[in-house]
N, C-alpha and C positions, 0 to 999 in steps of 0.2 A: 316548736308549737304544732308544727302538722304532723309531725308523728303521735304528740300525746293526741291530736284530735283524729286523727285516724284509729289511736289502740282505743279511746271512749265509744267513739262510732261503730266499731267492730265488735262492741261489749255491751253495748247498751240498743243500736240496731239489728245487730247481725252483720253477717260478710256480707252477704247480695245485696244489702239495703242501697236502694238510691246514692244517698248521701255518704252512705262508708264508699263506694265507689270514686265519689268525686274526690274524697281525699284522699286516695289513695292516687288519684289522677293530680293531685298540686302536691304530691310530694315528689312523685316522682318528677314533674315539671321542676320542681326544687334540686332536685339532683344537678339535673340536664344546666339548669342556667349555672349554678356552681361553677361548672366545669367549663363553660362555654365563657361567661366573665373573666376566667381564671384565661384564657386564651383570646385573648381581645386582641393580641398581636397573634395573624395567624401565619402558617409558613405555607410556603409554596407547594402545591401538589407534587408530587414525583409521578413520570411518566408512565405509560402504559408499559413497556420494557423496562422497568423498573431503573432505578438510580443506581445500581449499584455495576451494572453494564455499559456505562457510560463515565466517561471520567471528569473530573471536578464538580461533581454533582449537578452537574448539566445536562438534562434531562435532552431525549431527542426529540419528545412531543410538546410542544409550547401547552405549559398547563392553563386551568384558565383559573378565574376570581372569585373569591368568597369574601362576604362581609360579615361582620358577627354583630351582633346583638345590642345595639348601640340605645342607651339609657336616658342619653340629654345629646343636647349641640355639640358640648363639650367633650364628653367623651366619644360622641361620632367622628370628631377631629382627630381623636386618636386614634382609631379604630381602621385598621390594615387592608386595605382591597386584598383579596385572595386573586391568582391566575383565572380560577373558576367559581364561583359559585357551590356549597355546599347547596344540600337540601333547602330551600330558604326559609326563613324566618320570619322572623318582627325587626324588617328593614323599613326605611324611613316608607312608609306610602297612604296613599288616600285611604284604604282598609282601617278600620276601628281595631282589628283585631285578627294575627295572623298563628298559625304555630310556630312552635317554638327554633331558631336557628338550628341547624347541624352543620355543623364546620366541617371541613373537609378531612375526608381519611387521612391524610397526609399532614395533619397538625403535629407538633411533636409529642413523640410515641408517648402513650397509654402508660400513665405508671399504676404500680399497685394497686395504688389506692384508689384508682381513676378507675383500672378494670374491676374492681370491686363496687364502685356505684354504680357504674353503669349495668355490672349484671343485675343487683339486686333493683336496679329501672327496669330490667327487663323483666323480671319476676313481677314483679307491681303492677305494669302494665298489661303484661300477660292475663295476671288473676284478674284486673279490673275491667279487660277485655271482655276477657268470659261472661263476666257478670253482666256487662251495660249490654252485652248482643240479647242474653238469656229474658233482660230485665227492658229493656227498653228497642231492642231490633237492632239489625245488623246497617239499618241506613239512618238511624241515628245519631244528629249530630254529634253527641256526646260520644259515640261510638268512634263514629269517623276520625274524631279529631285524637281519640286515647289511640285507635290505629294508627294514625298520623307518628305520634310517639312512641309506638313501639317501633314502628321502622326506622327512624331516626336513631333509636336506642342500638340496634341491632346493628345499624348499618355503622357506627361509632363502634359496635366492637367487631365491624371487618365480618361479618355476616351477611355478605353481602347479596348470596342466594336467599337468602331468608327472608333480608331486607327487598329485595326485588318483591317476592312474593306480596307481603304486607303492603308495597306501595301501589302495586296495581291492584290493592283492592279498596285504598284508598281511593285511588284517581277516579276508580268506578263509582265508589258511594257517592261522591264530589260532583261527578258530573250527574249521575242520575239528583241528588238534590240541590244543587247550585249552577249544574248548565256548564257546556263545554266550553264557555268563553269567559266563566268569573275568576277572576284575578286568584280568588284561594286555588281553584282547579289547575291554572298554567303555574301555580309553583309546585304542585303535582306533579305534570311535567317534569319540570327542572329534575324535583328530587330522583324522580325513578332516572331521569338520563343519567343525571349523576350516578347512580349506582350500576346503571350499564355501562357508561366511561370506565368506572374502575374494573368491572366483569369484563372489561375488554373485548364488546361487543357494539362497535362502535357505527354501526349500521344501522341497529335498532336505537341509540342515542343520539344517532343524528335524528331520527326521525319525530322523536319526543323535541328533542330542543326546536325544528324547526315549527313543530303545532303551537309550543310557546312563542316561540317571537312573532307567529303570526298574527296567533291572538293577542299579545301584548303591542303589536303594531296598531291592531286595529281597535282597541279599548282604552290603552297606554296614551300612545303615541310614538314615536319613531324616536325622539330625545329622552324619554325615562327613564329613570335607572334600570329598572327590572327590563325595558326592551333592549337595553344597551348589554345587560346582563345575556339575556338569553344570546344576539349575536354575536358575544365574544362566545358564550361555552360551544355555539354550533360552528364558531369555528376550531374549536380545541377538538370535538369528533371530527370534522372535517379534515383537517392535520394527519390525525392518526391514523387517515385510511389514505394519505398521502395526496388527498384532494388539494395539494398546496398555492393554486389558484384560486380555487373556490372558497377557503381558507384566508385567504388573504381580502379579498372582498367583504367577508366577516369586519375580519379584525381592521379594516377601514373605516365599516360603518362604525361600529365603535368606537374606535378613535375621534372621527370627525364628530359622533353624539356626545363624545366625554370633554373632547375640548369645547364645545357650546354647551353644555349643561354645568357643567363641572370648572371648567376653564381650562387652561395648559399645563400648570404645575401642581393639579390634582393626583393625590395618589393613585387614585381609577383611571387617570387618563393617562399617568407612566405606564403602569403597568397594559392598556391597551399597548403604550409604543415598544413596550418589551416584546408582547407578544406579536405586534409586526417584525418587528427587526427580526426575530425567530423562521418566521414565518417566509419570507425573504432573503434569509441565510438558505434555508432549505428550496430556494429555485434558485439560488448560486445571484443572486442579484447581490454581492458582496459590498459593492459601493454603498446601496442606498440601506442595506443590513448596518455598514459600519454607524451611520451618520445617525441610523435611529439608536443604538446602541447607546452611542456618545451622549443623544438626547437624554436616555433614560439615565443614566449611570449621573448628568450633571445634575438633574431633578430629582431623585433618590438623596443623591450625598444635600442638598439644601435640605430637604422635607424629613429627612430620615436620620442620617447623616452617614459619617462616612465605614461606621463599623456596623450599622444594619444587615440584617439579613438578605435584604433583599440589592442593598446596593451590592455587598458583595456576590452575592450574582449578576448582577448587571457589570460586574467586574469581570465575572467567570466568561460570558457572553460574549464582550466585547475583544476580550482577550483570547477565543477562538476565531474570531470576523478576521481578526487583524492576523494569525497566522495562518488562516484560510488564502489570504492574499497576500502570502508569504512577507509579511510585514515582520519577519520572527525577534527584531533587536522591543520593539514597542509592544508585542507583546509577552516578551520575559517582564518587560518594567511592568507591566497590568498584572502578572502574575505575584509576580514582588509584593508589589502595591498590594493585592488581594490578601496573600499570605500573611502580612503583617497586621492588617484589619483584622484576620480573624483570627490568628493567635493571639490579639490585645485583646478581643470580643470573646473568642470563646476557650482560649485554653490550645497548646499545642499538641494536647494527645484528642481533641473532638474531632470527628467523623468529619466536619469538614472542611477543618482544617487541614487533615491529612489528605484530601481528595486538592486543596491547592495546592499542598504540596507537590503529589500524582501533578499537578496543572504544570508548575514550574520545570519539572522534570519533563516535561515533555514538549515544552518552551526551550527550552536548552536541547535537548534530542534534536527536534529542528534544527537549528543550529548547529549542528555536528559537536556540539558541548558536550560529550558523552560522558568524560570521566564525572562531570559537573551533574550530569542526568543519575548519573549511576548514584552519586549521595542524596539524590532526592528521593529516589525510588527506595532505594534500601532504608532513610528514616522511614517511610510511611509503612512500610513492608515490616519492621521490627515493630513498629505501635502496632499496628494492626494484629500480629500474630501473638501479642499476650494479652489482648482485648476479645479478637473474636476467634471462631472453630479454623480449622484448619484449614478448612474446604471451602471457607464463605468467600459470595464472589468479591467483595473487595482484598482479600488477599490473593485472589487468582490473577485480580488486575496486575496488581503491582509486583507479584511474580512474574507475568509475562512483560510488563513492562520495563524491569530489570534485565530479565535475556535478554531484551532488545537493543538495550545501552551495552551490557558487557559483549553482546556478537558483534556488534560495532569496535568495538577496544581490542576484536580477535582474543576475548577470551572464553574462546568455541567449549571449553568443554563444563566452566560452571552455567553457561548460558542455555546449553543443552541438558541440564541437569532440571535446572529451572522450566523450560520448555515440558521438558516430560512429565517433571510433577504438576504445571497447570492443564495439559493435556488430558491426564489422569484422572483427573479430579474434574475436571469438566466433562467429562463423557461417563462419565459416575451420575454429577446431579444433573445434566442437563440431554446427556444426550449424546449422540455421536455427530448428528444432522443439525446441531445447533451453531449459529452463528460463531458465538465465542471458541467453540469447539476447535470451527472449522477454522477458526484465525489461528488457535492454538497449533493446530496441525501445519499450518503455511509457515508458522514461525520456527517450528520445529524442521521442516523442511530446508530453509534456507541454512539453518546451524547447520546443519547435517554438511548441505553444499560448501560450505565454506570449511569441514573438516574433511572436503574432498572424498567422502562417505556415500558414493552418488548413488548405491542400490537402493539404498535407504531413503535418500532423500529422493528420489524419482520416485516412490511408493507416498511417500506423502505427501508430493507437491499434486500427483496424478490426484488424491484419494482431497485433497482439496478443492482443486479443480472439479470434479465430480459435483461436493458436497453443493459449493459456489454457482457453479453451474445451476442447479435445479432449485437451489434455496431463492438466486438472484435474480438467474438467467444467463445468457453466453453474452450478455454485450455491457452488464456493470462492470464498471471499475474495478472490482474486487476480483473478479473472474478474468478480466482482460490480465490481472494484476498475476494470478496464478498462471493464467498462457505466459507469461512473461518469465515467469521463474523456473518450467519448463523449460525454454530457450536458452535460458542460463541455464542452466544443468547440464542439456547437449552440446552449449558453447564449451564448459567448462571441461566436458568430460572431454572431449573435442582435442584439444589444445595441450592435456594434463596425461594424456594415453599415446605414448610412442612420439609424442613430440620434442621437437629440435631446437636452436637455436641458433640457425644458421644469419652469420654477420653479412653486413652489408658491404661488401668485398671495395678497398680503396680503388682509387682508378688507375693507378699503373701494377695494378693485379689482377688480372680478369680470370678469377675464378666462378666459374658458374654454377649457377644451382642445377643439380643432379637433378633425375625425376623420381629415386628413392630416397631424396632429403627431404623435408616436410619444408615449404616455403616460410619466409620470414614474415610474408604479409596474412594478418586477419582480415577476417572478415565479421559481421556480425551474426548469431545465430539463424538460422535458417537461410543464409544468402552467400554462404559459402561457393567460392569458386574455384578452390584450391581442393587438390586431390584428397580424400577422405583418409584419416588415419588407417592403417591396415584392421581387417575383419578379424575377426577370431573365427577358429570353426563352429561354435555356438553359436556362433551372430548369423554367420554364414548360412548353416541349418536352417536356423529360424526366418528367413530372409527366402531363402528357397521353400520353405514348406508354405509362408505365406502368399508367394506368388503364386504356385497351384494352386493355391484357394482361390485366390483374387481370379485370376484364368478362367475356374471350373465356375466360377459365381458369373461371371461379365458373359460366358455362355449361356448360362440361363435367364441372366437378365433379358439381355438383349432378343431373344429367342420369346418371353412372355409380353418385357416390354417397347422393345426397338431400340434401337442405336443412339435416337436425342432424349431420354425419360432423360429425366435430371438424375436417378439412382443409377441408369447407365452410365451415365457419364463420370459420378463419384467414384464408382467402381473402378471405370477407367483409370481414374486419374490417380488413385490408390495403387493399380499394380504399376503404372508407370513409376511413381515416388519408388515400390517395390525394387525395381529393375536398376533405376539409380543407385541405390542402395550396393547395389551386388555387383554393379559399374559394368552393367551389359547398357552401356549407352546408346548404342545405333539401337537396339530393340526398346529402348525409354524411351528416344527419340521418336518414332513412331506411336509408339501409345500417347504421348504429350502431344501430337500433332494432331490424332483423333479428337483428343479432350477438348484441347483447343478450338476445333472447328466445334464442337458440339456445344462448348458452354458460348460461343460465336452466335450461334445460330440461336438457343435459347434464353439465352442468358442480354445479348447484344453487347461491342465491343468495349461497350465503358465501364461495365460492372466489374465491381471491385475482383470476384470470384477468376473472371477474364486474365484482369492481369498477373494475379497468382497463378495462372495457368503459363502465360507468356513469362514468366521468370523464371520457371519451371524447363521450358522446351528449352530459354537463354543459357542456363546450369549447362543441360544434355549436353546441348550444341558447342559449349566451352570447354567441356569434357573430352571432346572430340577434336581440339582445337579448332574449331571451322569458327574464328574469331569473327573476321568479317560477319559471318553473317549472325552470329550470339551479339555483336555488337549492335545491330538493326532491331534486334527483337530489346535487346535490354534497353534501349532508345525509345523504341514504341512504348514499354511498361512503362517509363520515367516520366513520360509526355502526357500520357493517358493520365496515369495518378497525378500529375501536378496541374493538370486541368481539373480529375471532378475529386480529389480529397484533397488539394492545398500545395505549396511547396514545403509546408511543415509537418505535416504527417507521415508518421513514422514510415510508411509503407511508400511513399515516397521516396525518403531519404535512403531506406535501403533499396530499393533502385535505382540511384545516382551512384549508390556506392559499388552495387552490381556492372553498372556500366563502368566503371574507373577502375576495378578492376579488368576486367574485359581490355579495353583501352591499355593499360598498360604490359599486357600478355603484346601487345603491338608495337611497343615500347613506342606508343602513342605519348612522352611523357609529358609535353604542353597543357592538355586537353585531358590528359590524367590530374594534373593539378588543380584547373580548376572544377573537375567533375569534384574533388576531393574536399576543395573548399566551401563548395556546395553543401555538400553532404555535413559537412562539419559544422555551417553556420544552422542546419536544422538540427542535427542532434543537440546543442550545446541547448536550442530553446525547446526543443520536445524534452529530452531525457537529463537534462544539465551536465555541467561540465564534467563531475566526477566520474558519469556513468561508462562503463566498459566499453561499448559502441563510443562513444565519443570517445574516449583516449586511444580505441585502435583506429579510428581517423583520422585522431594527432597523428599516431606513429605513421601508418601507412602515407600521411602527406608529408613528412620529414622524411621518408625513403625514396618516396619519387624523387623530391626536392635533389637529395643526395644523386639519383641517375644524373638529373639535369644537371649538377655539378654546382647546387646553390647553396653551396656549406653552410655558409651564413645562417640563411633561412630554415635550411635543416636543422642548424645546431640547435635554432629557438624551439623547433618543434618536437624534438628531441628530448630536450629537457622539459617541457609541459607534460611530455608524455612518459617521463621518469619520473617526475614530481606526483602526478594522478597515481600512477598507478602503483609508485609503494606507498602512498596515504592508503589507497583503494584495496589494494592486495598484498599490501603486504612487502618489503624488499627479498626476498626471495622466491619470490612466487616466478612462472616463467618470465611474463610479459613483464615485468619488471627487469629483469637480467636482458633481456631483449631488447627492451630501451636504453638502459648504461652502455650496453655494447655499441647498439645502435648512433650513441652520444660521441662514443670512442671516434664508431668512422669518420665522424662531421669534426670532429676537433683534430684528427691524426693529416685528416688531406687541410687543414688550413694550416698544418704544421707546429699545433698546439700539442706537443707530442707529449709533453708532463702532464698534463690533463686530461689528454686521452690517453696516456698508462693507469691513471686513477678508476676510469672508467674500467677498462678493460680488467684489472685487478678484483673491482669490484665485483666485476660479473663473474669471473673466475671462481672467488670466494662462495658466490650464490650458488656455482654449478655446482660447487663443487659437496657442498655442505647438501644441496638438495639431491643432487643425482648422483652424485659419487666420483670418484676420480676417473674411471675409463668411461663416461659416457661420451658419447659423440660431442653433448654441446657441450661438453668440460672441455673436450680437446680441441673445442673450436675457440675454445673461448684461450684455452691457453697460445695457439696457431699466434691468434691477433696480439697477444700479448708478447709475444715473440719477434712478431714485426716491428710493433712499436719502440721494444727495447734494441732493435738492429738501425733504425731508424736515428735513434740517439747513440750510437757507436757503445754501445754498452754489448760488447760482443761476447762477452762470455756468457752472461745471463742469457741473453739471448739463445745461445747454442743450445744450451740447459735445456730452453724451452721447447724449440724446435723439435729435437732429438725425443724429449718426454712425449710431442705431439706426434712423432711418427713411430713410434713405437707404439702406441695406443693406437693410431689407423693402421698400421699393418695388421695387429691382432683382429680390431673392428672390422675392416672394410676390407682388406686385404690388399698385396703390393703393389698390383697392377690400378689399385681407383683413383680418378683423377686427383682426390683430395689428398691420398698417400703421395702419391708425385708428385705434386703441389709443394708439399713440407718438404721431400726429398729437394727439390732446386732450392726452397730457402735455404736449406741446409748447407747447401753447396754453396751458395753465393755468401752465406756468413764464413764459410773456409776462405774462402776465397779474399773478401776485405781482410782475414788476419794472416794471408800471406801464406795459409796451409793449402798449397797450389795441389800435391798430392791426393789427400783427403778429399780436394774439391773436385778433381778430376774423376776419383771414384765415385765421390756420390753424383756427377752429371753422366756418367757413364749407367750407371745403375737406374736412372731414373729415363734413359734411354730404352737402356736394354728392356725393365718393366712395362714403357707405356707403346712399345712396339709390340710385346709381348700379350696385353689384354687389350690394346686397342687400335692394334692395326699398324702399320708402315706409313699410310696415306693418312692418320689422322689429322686434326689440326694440333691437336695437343701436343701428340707425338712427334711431327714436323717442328714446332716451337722448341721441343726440348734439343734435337738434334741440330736443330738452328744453334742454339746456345752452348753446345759443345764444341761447334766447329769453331764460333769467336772464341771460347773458354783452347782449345788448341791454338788457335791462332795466335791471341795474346803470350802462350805461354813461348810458343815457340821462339817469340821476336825476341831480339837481344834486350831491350828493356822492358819485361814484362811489367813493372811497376806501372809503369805510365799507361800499361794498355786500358783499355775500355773495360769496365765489369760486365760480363754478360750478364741479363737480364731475361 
């Protein structure tokens, strides 16, 4: 009917005419309600970062409420609170007569036929503009109010610059004829905030939403819907600019006006407690996030029920609260729970159901569920990629969130395959500096680490870092998170370059660690107290070429700005790290003792900066052996940090473990133990159990354990730290073979000699497959294996072994090192128990001759073996050599 009376009126008045004008203004209003009825159940806004950068379609910014266009009682009962407020409407109010609702951009998407009325609204509107401005002025109610609809029009089809335009020329007509405080003008307001919300300009949408509540404070009241409206949406700008106190005060008054106006189990007044619980989540108030979550999700499933849209998000919600506070078994069942609601609700290939999927897989990921992650990611990943483009972000999620399940399972190289194509594709449409990018690039770094790749992956953990850096800042989580993978890196590469694995020698063996063997005890990245693996000449180069820099720069510092600038002082402290490096310690020494006094002086002795300075001079000073007095300094740093950052922070605990090292270079081994235990009870609650740093605190307190002679104790600690670390790295990885060995010692001295053959085999097999048959720790590993089978009178195997072991250090090390002479008297002492008295006489003579020969007449070594010739002559001489003593 209003089209035939718009084509009579356009035929029989003309276009311009009055009355052809208004009907072309109630048709298109005919459009708009069509559409807006048809959506009476509206959906949740999605957030300013869009939904599709966030997983289970859990937005990061608490959206806010929209109501639609409610016709009687009855159908207002049905009729859905939105997060936010669309444009507003013809909502229940004192007003005779309002414009027409606009529901929110975020209703479900625009079909065809949707985007075809609402263009040809825009057409209608448009012509019928022109006319009523040409025909009747531009401040003309009739005018105002067809403007009114056209920005509604516009703004529904995501025109949102255009729509901004049209509404601030509404808001103007409005206030110049109705006054800046009439209830039509503050839903003016509302509309253009709203379209600045979405324009993502939420500085200027705070400013609109707060002229509305103020006015609707003082016309309204403080309990009306529309005031209650405006301070929930000023808290939804509020949120997004990360005002999450100010934010929160909002979405109180709200709450507290929806529970008195509305009551508790209103759908407007859930959905305020959604958006607290949100709102609360985001200042880490976890507790009282949970308990509001719980509220909404119980009031949704009554009101709604339990296959809703919106309970299922309050599903999505609650089931991150709950693994925020690592609650990860209760929230897989919420994720469960969620997933089966909405594949009964909407179909297992809908958009978001596949994002609860993504939910559940990453519920299990927690968890260390990873094989179980991996089939959640890969369904959503296969819907996804014959649904939408190649490149959209929901398949870039769940590609990187696949790497991240299969580099967990060590299967480094489809993990990094995946890695590189969301990398790719992200710095395509987003950007190289973009968030996602930048995670893309951390995740790809870590594969890299874990395929022992480390040029590679130093280039992209640095190139993270960086991005982190300046997108976040140096002190978010996300950035502290990339210094961390940095440290692993140098840890790694550390430990994986010329490293050994030297066992922990039983007690009637006193073989000692060399000073070109790499020690058996770690440490953690940067707190290293053990001699640096050897330089290359490249590194070398480069290490000296930066020292003259650093040198020729600290000269002109110091020269423009004086000796305490804080830039003087960095410089400082730059070429001393420099000088460590290159292990000219006595000259580190004195550059760290400068530093020291200067960040002293400006800085004062509590600052965090101070005590990286003093762990710094404690390294030099250990370096140098002048233990004593590295033991005073590493005491100071431990005492300082556990007074102003905690006894659980990180930088603590690595200076307990600085000190226990130290301490035990004294074979201080009491006071080594409990420095260890210390250390251990923080990493387990900083970093948790699995972490690298904590399993080399397990091992290193199982090797004191073992000086002290506490098998026992050892053997527990031993095996925790076998257990960690081939979940963690792997059974052949070093520190892995380190621990089985390490296992061997503690089981072989309690005389558990079948179990520690098991051990010692095992490690064997590790060397042997990783580093090959003649590496040093192959034939350390074989050494131990050799003892243990002489130990159980299995002397032929044994000989096997031995023999195999010094033939491989004569080529290695050559015949005069202690370690060659070492295997030489095993040798001999296994002739010896099978009665090859000859044989055994040569090789105690040879092992003579040799260790006089590279170390002297006067050694202690040398004296031991000559010791053990003279008894090895003695006994042979006596008429019953059976019965004599075996030399030792």
């Amino acid at each position: 009917m209003h089209r035939r009376t718009l084509e009579d009126r356009e035929k029989t008045l003309g276009l311009n005419h009055h009355d052809t004008q208004q009907s072309r203004c109630d048709f298109a209003r005919l459009l708009l309600d069509r559409k807006n009825t048809v959506r009476a159940e509206n959906i949740q806004h999605h957030p300013a970062e869009g939904r599709k950068t966030i997983p289970l379609g859990d937005p990061d910014t608490p959206p806010n409420f929209t109501t639609t266009k409610p016709h009687s009682e009855k159908q207002k009962e049905k009729t859905d609170t939105k997060h936010r407020h669309g444009p507003a409407g013809n909502r229940i109010s004192p007003e005779p007569h309002h414009p027409d609702i606009l529901p929110s951009a975020d209703s479900p998407s625009v079909t065809p036929s949707d985007q075809k009325s609402y263009e040809e609204a825009e057409i209608i509107h448009r012509h019928a503009l022109q006319g009523m401005e040409k025909a009747l002025g531009s401040d003309h109610p009739f005018t105002v109010e067809n403007m009114n609809m056209l920005g509604e029009t516009l703004f529904y089809l995501r025109k949102y610059d255009e729509a901004e335009v049209i509404f601030r020329r509404t808001l103007a007509g409005r206030e110049k004829t109705l006054g800046a405080d009439h209830p039509t003008t503050l839903t003016c307001l509302d509309n253009l905030g709203e379209t600045l919300l979405d324009l993502k300009r939420y500085r200027e949408a705070e400013a609109m939403y707060r002229r509305a509540l103020v006015g609707r404070e003082k016309i309204l009241g403080p309990v009306h819907r529309d005031t209650l409206l405006s301070a929930n949406n000023l808290g939804v700008a509020l949120c997004n600019q990360k005002k999450y106190q100010e934010a929160e005060i909002m979405y109180r008054q709200a709450l507290e006006g929806s529970e008195k106006a509305l009551g508790l189990h209103h759908r407007a007044t859930l959905l305020c407690t959604y958006n607290l619980a949100r709102v609360l989540h985001k200042q880490k108030k976890y507790i009282e996030a949970e308990m509001m979550h719980w509220r909404t999700l119980a009031g949704r499933e009554n009101a709604l029920g339990p296959g809703h849209l919106h309970t299922l998000r309050s599903m999505v919600n609650l089931g991150r609260a709950l693994r925020t506070q690592e609650t990860d078994e209760e929230a897989e069942i919420m994720c469960r729970r969620e997933l089966a609601s909405r594949e009964k609700a909407l179909g297992r290939d809908h958009s978001d159901t596949l994002w609860s999927v993504s939910g559940l897989g990453q519920a299990l990921f927690y968890q260390k569920k990873w094989d179980e992650a991996e089939v959640m990611h890969r369904r959503a990943l296969a819907v996804r990629e014959k649904t939408l483009e190649r490149d959209h972000p929901d398949i870039l999620w769940s590609v990187s969130e696949l790497g991240q399940a299969l580099c967990h399972q060590k299967k480094c190289y489809e993990a990094e395959v995946l890695h590189r194509r969301a990398l790719a594709a992200r710095e395509k449409t987003l950007g190289k500096n973009h968030l996602d990018t930048l995670r893309s690039v951390r995740d790809l770094g870590v594969v890299l680490l874990e395929q022992k790749k480390y040029d590679e992956a130093e280039i992209m953990c640095r190139r993270a870092l960086v991005g982190r850096e300046k997108a976040l800042g140096p002190k978010h989580i996300d950035t502290l998170q990339c210094l961390n993978d940095l440290d692993m890196l140098r840890w790694h590469r550390k430990n994986n370059v010329g490293a050994e694995i030297i066992q922990h020698h039983p007690a009637d063996v006193k073989e000692k660690i060399l000073p070109l063997d790499t020690t058996h005890r770690h440490e953690p990245a940067g707190k290293e107290t053990t001699p640096e693996p050897p330089m290359t000449p490249a590194d070398e180069r480069k290490y000296e070429e930066a020292a003259i820099i650093y040198r020729h720069a600290l000269q002109g510092i110091e020269k423009t700005l004086g000796p305490d600038h804080p830039f003087t002082i960095e410089n400082m402290n730059m070429l001393g790290e420099t000088l460590f490096y290159l292990r000219k310690h006595d000259e580190a020494e004195v550059i760290f003792r400068r530093t020291l006094a200067g960040k002293e002086k400006t800085l004062g002795a509590d600052h965090p900066t101070t005590f990286t300075c003093l762990d710094n001079l404690g390294r030099t000073l250990h370096h140098q052996r002048k233990h004593e007095e590295a033991e005073m300094i590493f005491r100071s740093a431990w005492g300082g940090r556990e007074k102003s950052l905690g006894p659980y922070d990180l930088e603590t605990i690595l200076s307990a473990h600085g000190l226990a090292v130290t301490l035990l270079d004294q074979k201080k081994y009491e006071e080594v133990v409990i420095m260890y235990r210390h250390a251990l009870r923080g990493m387990k609650k900083t970093l948790g159990r699995g972490h690298p740093f904590t399993l080399d605190s397990i091992n290193a307190l199982g090797e004191t354990l073992l000086d002290l002679k506490k098998y026992r104790e050892a053997e527990a600690m031993c095996r925790r730290a076998l257990v960690g670390r081939e979940k963690i790295l792997g059974p052949v990885h070093r520190d892995t073979l380190l621990s089985a060995n390490n296992l061997g010692v503690a089981l072989c001295n309690q005389k558990k000699y079948h179990e520690a053959e098991i051990m010692y085999r095992r490690a064997l097999e590790g060397a042997e497959k990783a580093l090959g048959l003649h590496h040093r720790d192959t034939l350390q590993c074989t050494y131990n294996l050799g003892r243990v089978l002489h130990k159980q009178r299995r002397y032929i195997e044994a000989e096997m072994m031995h023999w195999r072991t010094l033939a491989g250090r004569e080529n290695a090390l050559g015949p005069g090192h202690l370690h060659t002479l070492l295997s030489t008297i095993n040798l001999s002492a296994i002739h010896y128990d099978q009665r090859k008295y000859d044989m055994a006489e040569f090789m105690f003579r040879r092992a003579a001759t040799e260790g006089e020969k590279a170390l002297g007449p006067s050694h202690p070594v040398t004296l031991k073996i000559t010791n053990c010739l003279a008894i090895f002559l003695q006994a042979r001489a006596s008429s019953a050599p059976d019965q004599a003593s075996r030399p030792r």
